[in-house]
C-alpha positions in Angstrom: 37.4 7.0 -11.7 34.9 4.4 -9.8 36.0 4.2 -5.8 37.4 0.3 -5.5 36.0 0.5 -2.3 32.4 0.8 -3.5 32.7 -1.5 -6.6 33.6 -4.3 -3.7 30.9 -3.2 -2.2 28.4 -3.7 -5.0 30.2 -7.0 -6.0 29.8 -8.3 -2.8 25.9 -7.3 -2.3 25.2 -8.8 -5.7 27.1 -12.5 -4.8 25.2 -12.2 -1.8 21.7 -11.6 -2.9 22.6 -14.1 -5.8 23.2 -16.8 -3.1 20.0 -16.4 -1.1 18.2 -16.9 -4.4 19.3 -20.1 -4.4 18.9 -20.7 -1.0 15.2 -19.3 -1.5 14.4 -22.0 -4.4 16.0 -24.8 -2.3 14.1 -24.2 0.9 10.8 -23.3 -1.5 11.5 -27.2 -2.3 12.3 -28.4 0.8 9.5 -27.3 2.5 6.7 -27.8 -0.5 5.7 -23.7 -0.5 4.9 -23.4 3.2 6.0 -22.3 6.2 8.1 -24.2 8.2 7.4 -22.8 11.4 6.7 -19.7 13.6 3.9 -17.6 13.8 2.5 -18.2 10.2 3.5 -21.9 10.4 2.3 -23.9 6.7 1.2 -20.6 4.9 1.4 -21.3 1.9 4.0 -19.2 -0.4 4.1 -17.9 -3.8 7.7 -17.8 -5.1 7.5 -14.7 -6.6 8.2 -11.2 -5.6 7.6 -7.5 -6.0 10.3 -5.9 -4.1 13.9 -6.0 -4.2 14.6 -6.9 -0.3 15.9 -10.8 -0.5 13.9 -12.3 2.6 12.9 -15.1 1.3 14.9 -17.8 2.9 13.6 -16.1 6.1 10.1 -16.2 5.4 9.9 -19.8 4.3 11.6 -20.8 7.6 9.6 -19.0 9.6 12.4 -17.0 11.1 11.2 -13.5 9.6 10.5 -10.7 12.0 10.7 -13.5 14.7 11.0 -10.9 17.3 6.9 -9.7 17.2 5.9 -13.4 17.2 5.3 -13.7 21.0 3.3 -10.1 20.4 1.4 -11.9 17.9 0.6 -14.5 20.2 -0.7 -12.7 22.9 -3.3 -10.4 20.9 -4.6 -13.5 19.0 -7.9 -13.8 21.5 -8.1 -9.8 20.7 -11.8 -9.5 19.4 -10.7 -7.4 15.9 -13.7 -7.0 13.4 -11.1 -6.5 10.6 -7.1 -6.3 9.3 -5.9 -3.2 7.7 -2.6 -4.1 6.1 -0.8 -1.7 4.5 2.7 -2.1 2.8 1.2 -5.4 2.3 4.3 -6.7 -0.5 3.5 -9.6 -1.5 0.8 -10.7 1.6 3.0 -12.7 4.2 1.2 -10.3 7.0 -1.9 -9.4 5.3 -2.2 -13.4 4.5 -0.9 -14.4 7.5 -3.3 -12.7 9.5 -5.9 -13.3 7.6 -5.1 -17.3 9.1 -5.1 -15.9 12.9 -8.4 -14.6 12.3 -11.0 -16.0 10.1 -14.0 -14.4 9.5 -13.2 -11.1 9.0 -12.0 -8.8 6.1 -8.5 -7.9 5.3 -8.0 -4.9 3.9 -4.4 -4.9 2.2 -2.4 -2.1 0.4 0.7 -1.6 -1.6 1.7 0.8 -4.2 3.4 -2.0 -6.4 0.7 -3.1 -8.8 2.7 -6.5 -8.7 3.0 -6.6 -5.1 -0.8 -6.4 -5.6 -1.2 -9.6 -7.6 0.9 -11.6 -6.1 -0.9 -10.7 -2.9 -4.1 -11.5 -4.5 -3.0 -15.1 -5.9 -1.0 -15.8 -2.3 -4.5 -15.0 -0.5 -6.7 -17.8 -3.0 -3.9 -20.2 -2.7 -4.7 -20.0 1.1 -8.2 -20.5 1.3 -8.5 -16.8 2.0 -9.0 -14.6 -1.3 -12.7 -14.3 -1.0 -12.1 -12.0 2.3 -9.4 -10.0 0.7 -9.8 -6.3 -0.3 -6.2 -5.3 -2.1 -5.9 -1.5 -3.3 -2.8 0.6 -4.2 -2.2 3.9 -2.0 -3.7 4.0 1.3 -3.6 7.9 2.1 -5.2 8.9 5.1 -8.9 9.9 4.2 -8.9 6.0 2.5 -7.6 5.1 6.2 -10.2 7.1 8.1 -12.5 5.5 5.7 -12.2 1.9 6.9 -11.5 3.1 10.8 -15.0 4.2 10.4 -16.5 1.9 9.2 -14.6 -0.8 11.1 -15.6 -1.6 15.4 -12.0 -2.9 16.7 -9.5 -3.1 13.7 -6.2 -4.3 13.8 -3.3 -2.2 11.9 -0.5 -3.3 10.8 2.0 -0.7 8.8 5.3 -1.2 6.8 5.4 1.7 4.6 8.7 3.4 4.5 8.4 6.5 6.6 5.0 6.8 5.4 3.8 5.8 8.9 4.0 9.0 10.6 1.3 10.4 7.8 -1.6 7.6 8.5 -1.2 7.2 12.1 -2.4 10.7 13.0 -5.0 11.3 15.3 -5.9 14.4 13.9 -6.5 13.3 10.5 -7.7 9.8 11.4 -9.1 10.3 14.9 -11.2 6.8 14.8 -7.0 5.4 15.2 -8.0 5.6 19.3 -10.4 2.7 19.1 -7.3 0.9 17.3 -4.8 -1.8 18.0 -1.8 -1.2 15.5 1.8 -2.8 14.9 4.1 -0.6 12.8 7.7 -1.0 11.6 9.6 2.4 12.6 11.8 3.6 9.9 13.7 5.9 11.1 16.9 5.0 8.8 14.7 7.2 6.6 13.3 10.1 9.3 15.0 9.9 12.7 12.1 11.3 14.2 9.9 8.7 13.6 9.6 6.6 16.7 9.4 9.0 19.3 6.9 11.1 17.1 4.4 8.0 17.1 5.7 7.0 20.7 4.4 10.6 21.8 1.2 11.4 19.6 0.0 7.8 21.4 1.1 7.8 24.7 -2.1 8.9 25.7 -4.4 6.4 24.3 -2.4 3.1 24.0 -0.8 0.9 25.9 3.1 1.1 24.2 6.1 -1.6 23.5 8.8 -0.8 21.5 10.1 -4.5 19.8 13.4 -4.2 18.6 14.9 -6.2 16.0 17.1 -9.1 17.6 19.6 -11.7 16.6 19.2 -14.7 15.2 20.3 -18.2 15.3 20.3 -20.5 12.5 21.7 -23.6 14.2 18.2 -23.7 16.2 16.9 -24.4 12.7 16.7 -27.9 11.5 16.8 -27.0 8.1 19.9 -25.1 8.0 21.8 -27.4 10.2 23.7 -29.5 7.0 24.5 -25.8 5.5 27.7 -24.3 6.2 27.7 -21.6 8.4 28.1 -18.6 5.4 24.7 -20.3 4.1 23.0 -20.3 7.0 23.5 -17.2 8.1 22.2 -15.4 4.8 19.4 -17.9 5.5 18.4 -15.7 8.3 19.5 -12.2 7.1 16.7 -10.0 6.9 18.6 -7.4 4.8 18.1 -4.1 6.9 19.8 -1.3 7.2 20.1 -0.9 10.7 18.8 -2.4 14.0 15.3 -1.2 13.3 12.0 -1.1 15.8 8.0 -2.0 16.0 6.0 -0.2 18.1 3.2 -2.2 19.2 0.5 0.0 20.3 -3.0 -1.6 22.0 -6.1 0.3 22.5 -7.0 1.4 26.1 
């Protein structure tokens, strides 16, 4: 016999992600396909998506991962010769990125072939698909590969516990010359943080960003929603209270 408890449970996840759909499509027509604000501010977006994660609402507004945006700030004047992006979904970082810093390559992974295309179409709708280099699995000798080859590249990671593979110095020493922003999954590994916080303590400069709250009445476009609408409008749909670790070459 099915536990109550967890048919609620999966009733109540699928109402919700059924609402932010439609919260998604509204705000994709309120605000044209681009970003209302933040770090990423009028990238343009594709409605489509590869993964299951409902972040949409978030994204368009600008609200997403809010917490690294003053990080992103403050390394913008970084000289970085390329972007190495990998868990790249459907592009927000990879593309966004590719904004911050034109004139150099961005090198973007993911092992969804559709996360891939999508990806690919986001980057030409911005203006930035001719310096776009999208592959599948990123393994470590792929990663050492572009390090290499690369003066001062920026790193940013979201691959689901896969993050303690790649950023190894002893497979990928070139990682020392560096800067790299990773999400820490340790839902998945519990060791994950302090793994990456001690294999780099040496050779980068360190901050741990954790994610934070936020507040959808600051958001003009959620201010005629009620307040059940507005605050799926924000969820980012973790698991936990999960971490970045920012970590800048020395």
């Amino acid at each position: 016999m099915a536990d109550p408890i967890m048919v609620m449970r999966g009733i109540m996840f699928a109402t919700v992600n059924l609402r932010k759909e439609e919260l998604a499509r509204y705000l994709f027509a309120e605000s044209g396909g681009k970003v209302m604000a933040g770090a990423f501010k009028d990238m343009v977006l594709l409605e489509q998506r590869s993964w299951a994660s409902n972040d949409s609402p978030a994204k368009i507004m600008g609200s997403y991962e809010s917490d690294l945006h003053p990080y992103l700030d403050a390394m913008r004047n970084r000289p970085y010769s390329a972007i190495v992006n990998v868990g790249c979904a459907e592009g927000y970082y990879a593309i966004g990125l590719a904004l911050r810093y034109p004139d150099i390559p961005v090198y973007a992974f993911d092992i969804d072939e559709k996360a891939q295309l999508i990806c690919l179409e986001a980057a030409f709708a911005n203006g930035v698909g001719e310096r776009m280099v999208i592959g599948g699995m990123c393994d470590p000798a792929a990663l050492n590969g572009l390090l290499e080859a690369t003066e001062f590249p920026l790193l940013f990671l979201d691959c689901e516990a896969y993050e303690t593979t790649l950023l190894n110095l002893d497979t990928s020493p070139k990682l020392i010359q560096a800067d790299f922003i990773v999400e820490a999954h340790d839902f998945i590994e519990r060791s994950i943080s302090q793994t990456l916080l001690q294999r780099f303590a040496d050779t980068h400069d360190l901050h741990v960003v954790w994610d934070g709250p936020r507040n959808p009445h600051m958001i003009p476009a959620l201010r005629l929603m009620s307040s059940i609408d507005a605050w799926l409008a924000v969820d980012e749909g973790r698991p936990e209270t999960m971490c970045w670790i920012i970590g800048l070459r020395r």
